[in-house]
C-alpha positions as CSV (number, residue, x, y, z in Angstrom):
1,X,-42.2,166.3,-36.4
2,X,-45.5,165.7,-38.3
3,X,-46.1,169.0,-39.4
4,X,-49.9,168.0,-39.9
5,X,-50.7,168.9,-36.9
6,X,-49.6,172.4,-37.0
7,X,-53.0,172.8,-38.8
8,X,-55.2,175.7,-37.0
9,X,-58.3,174.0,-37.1
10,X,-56.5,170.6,-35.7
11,X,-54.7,173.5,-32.7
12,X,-58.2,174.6,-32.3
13,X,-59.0,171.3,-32.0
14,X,-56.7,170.0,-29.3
15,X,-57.3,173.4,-27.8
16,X,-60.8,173.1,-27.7
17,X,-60.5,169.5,-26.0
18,X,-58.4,170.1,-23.1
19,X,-61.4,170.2,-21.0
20,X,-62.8,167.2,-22.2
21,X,-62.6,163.7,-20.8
22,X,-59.6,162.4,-23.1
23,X,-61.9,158.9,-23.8
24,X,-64.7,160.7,-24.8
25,X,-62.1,162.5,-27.3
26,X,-60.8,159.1,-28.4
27,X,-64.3,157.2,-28.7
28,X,-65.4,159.6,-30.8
29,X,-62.6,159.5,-33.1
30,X,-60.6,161.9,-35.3
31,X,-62.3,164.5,-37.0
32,X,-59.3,164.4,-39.3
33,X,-58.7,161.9,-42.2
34,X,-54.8,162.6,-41.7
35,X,-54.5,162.8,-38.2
36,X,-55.4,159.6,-35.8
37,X,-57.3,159.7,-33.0
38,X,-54.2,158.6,-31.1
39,X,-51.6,161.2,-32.2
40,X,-54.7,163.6,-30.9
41,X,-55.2,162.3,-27.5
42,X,-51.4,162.6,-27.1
43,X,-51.2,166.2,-28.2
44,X,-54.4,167.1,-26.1
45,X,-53.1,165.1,-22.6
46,X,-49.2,166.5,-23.3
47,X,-51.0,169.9,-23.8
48,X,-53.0,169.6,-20.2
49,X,-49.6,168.7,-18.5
50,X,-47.3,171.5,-19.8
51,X,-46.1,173.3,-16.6
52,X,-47.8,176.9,-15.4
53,X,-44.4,178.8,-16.8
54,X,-45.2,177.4,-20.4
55,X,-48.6,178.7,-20.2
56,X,-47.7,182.1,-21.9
57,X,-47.2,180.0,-25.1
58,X,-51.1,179.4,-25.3
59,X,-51.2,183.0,-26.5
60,X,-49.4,181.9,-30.0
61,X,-51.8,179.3,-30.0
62,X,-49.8,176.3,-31.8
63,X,-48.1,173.6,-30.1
64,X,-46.2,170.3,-30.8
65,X,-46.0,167.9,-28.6
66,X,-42.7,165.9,-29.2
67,X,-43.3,162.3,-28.4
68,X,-40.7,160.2,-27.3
């Protein structure tokens, strides 16, 4: 787990993003010295696809993706 992203302001971040064309996220890069734009982008599409029964989570506002 990269605990990095655990950050609020990078949550905010991805949370702040979901409505927002995932390239445009990626071409214009990472905000964040210590987080790529590519663990980003996965957080933010992972976040969009978490099923309708998870969505009572968003109300404690951090998430981690686990990657595979």
């Amino acid at each position: 787990m990269d605990i990095k992203l655990l950050k609020p302001e990078i949550q905010n971040y991805i949370t702040d993003n979901l409505k927002i064309d995932i390239n445009a996220v990626i071409l214009k890069g990472s905000p964040f010295p210590e987080v790529s734009v590519q663990e980003l982008a996965t957080q933010i599409e992972s976040k969009k696809k978490l099923p309708v029964n998870c969505l009572l989570g968003f109300q404690q506002e951090i998430f981690y993706i686990l990657q595979n």
